[in-house]
ZAMARGU-4260 file (C-alpha; in steps of 0.2 Angstrom, whole numbers, plus 5000, padded with zeros to 4 digits):
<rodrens>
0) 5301/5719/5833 | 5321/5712/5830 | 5327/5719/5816 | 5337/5709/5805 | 5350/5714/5791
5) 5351/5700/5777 | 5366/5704/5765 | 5367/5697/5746 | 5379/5704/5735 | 5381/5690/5721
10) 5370/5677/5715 | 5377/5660/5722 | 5375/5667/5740 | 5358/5673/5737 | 5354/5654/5733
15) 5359/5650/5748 | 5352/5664/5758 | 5335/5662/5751 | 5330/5647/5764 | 5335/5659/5777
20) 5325/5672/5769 | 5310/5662/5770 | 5313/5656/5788 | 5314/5676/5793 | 5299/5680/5783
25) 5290/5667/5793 | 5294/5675/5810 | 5282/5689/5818 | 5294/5695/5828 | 5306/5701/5817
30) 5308/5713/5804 | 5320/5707/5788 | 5331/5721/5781 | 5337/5715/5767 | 5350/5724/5755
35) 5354/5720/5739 | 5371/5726/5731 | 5385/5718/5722 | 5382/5709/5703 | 5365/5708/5707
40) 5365/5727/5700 | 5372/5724/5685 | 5366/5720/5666 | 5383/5711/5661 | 5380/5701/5676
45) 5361/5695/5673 | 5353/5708/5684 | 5348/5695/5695 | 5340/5710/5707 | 5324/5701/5694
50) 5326/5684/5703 | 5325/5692/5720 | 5310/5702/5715 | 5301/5685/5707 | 5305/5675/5721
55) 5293/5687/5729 | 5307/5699/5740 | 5298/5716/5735 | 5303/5725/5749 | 5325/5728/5752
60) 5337/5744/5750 | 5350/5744/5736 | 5371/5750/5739 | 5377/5751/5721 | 5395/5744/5724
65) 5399/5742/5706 | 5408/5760/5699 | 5416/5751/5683 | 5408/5756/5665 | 5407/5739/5658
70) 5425/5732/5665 | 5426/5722/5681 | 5426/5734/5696 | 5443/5734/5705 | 5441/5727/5720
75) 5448/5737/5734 | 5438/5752/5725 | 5424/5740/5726 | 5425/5736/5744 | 5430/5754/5748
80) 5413/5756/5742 | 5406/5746/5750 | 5411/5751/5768 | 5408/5769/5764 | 5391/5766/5757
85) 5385/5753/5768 | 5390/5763/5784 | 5379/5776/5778 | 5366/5765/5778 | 5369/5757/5797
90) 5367/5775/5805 | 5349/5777/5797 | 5342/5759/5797 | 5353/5749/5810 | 5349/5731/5814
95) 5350/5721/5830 | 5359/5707/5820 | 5366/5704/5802 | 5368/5686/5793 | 5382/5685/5780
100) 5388/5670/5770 | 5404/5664/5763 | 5419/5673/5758 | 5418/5687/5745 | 5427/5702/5747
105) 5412/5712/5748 | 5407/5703/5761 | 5422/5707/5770 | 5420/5723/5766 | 5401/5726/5773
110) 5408/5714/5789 | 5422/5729/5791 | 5405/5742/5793 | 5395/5730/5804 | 5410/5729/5817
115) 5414/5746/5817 | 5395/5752/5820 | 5397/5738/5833 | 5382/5726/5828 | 5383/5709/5830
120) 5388/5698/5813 | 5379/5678/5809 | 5391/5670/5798 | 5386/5657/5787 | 5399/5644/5779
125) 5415/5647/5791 | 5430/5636/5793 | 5430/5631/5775 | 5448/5630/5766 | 5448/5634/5747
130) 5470/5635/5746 | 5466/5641/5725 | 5459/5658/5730 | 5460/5674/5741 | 5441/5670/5747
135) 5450/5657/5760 | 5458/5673/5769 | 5442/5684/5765 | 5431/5672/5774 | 5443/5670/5789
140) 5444/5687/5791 | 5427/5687/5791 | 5426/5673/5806 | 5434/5684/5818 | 5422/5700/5814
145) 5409/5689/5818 | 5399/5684/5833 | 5390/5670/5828 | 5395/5655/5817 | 5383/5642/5807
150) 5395/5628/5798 | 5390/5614/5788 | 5401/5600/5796 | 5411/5595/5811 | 5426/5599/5805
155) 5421/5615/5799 | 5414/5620/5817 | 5432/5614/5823 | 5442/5626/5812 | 5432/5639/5820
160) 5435/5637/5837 | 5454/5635/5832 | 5452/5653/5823 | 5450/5656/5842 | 5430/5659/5842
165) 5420/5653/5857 | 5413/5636/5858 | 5396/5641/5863 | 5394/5653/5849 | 5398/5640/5836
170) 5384/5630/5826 | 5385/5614/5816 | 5366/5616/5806 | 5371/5607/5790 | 5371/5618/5774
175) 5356/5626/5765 | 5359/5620/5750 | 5351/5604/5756 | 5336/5615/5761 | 5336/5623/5742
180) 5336/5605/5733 | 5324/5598/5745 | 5310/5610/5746 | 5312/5617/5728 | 5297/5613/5713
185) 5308/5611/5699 | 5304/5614/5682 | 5301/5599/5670 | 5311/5597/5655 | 5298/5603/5643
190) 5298/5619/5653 | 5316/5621/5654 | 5316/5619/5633 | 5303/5634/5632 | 5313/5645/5644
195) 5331/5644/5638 | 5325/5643/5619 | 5336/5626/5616 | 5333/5608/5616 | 5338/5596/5629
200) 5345/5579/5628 | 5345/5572/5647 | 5357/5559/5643 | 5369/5573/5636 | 5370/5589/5645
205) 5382/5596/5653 | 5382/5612/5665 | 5400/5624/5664 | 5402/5635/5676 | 5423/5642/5678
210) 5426/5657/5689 | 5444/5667/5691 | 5458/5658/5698 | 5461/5671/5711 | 5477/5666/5721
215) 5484/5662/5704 | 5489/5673/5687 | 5484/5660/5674 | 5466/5659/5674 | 5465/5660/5654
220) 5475/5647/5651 | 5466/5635/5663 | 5450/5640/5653 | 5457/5637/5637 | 5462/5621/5644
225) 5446/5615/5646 | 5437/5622/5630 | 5450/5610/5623 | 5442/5597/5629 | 5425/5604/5627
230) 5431/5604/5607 | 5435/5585/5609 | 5419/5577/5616 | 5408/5589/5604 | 5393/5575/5604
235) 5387/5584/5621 | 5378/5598/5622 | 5386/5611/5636 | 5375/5626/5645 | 5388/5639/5652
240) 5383/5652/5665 | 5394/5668/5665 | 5410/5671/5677 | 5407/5681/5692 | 5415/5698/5697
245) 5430/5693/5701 | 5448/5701/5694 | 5449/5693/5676 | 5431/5687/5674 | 5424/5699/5662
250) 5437/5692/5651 | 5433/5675/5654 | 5413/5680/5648 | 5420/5687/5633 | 5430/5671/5630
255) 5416/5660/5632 | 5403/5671/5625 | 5416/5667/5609 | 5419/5651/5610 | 5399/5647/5611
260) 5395/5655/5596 | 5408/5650/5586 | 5403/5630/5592 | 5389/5621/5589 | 5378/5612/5605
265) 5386/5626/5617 | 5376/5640/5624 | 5379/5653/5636 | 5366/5661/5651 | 5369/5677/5661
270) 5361/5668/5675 | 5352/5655/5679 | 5343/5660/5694 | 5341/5646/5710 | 5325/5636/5702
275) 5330/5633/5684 | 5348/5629/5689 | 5344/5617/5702 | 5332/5609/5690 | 5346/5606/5673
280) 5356/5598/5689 | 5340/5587/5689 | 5342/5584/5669 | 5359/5585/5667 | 5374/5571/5668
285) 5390/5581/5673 | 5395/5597/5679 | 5411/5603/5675 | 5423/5618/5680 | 5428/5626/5695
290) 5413/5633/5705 | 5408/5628/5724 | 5390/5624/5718 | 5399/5608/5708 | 5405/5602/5728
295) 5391/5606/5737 | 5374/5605/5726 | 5377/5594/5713 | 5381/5576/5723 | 5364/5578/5728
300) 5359/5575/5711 | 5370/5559/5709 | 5380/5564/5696 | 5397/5568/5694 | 5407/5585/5694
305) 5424/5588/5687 | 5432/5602/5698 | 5447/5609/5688 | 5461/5617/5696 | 5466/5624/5714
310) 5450/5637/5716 | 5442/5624/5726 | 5457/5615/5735 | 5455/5607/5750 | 5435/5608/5753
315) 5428/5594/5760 | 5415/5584/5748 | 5410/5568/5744 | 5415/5555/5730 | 5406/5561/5715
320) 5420/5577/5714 | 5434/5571/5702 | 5448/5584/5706 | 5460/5585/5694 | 5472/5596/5687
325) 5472/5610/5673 | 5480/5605/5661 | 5474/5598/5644 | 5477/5577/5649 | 5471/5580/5666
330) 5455/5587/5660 | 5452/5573/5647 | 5457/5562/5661 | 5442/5565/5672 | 5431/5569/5658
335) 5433/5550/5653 | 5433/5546/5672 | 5415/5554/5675 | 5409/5544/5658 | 5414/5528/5667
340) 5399/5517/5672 | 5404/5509/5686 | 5411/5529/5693 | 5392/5534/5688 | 5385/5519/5700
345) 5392/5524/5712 | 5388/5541/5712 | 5371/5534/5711 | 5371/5529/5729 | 5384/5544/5736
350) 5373/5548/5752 | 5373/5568/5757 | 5387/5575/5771 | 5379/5592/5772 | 5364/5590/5783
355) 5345/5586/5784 | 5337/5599/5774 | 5332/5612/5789 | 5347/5622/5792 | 5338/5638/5788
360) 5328/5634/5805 | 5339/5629/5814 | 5349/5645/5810 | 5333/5655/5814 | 5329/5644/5827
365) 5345/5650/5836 | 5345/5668/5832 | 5326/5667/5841 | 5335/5664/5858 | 5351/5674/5856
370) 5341/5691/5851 | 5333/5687/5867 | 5347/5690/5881 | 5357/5705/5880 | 5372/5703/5864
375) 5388/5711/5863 | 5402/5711/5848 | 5414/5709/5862 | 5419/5693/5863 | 5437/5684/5871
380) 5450/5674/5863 | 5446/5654/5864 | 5463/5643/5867 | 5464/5628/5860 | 5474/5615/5870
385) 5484/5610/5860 | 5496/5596/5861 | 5511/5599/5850
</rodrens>
């Protein structure tokens, strides 16, 4: 049997992973490995180790990343961590392949121990641009340790190859979170009341989700900015999730765990785990902050997203996104944009740009016939011709 490595570090990824979980699972040729490490380990972060376990992954290893006593790690001791640790763990269980995603810096740093131990790398979601954070450097870095590439677009693939990474080796399957929406039960509203212990008006909830700012020293103040808002359009009831690990987000959990207990129709969740998220997008009439999911999974729900600030600069997505600035009149401005009826038509009838809904086979599909020729990590330098 092939063994392969499956690395989930924080729960947004492990979202995405989960289609390829399944798809792995489903093979009888291979052998998941999968390891568990990151926020996923933490109380302050939900502990969503638990959603792992419930969505029936009862076999994986843990690397406890995390050293901090209930302040946010820093993150080169965190990513020191997690090359040392994660090494350790390659010389007793080494895989024949790992599959990553994204663009965290722990990713980077468990990338740094599977090139060095020389085994091959399966990134997910390259040749993306986010200008508002260090993930876009993370993630590229992360490119050229790697030696294969699933993107979700064409223009994705074609950053890439102009990253220099060869043609062949470059996949364009779509993007899983298609897969998740698509072949997901979700819960009905009645059971989403009982599980989160408030009740839901459809026709007035909105989701909040802001994360640091990491290219940028002000993410306070851009969070202020939009509970300023918030304040203003008070007949709304808002559901927050909590801020990942990031440098600065444990202050901005305490801020909002503040600010929802101090105002009335606001709520904050640890973690909302893949199933009950995907279904309030189901029930919900706006998302708003600064988190990828609001670009990526959320059009498919028809309705819009306000995506504040630079942390998602530059990504590709469709017209239900309102981008707009962070500062107070900005904020309102697309607040009262995404209330408008004709903009809520028309995101009615916003057709998808992210694939078909099987990504994860096609992934799996691939990795099939690659683990069947010989694989090396060594790989040559792709020119672009370039005209300029």
């Amino acid at each position: 049997m092939k063994r392969i490595c499956v690395i989930t570090a924080a729960r947004a990824e492990y979202g995405l992973l989960y289609p390829v979980l399944k798809e792995i699972e489903k093979c009888k040729e291979f052998e998941l490995q999968l390891v568990v490490s990151g926020t996923h380990l933490k109380a302050e972060y939900g502990y969503t180790k638990n959603e792992i376990i419930n969505d029936g992954f009862l076999e994986f290893d843990e690397i406890d990343i995390i050293d901090a006593d209930g302040e946010n790690a820093d993150v080169s001791e965190t990513m020191s961590n997690a090359i040392l640790r994660f090494a350790g763990y390659l010389t007793k269980k080494r895989p024949d392949i790992a599959i990553m995603l994204g663009d965290r810096y722990e990713m980077m740093a468990f990338a740094i121990a599977l090139m060095n131990a020389r085994v091959p790398i399966a990134h997910l979601n390259g040749g993306e641009v986010t200008g508002g954070l260090l993930d876009e450097m993370y993630r590229h870095c992360i490119t050229k340790m790697s030696t294969f590439h699933f993107v979700n677009c064409e223009k994705h693939r074609k950053r890439v190859i102009q990253l220099g990474e060869p043609p062949q080796n470059v996949f364009n399957v779509g993007d899983t979170c298609v897969d998740n929406i698509r072949n997901t039960k979700l819960m009905s509203l009645e059971e989403l009341e009982k599980d989160l212990g408030i009740e839901i008006n459809p026709e007035k909830l909105i989701i909040v989700t802001f994360h640091p700012v990491t290219a940028e020293n002000n993410s306070l103040e851009q969070l202020e900015n939009m509970l300023e808002v918030i304040k203003h359009y008070d007949s709304y009831t808002y559901l927050f999730t909590k801020s990942n690990s990031d440098n600065e987000g444990i202050y901005i959990n305490q801020r909002i765990e503040k600010f929802t207990a101090e105002n009335a129709d606001c709520f904050l969740v640890d973690s909302l785990g893949r199933v009950k998220y995907l279904s309030l997008l189901n029930v919900a009439v706006l998302v708003m902050g600064n988190s990828s999911s609001g670009i990526y999974e959320v059009p498919f729900f028809h309705i819009p997203t306000i995506n504040i600030g630079n942390r998602q600069k530059d990504r590709i997505h469709g017209q239900t996104v309102i981008d707009c600035g962070s500062d107070v009149k900005e904020i309102d401005k697309a607040f009262q944009l995404s209330r408008n009826k004709d903009f809520m038509d028309q995101c009615k009838i916003e057709e998808n740009i992210f694939g078909d809904g099987h990504t994860a086979r096609k992934i799996i599909s691939i990795i099939e016939n690659v683990l069947q020729a010989e694989m090396s990590t060594e790989k040559s330098f792709y020119d672009v011709d370039f005209n300029i």
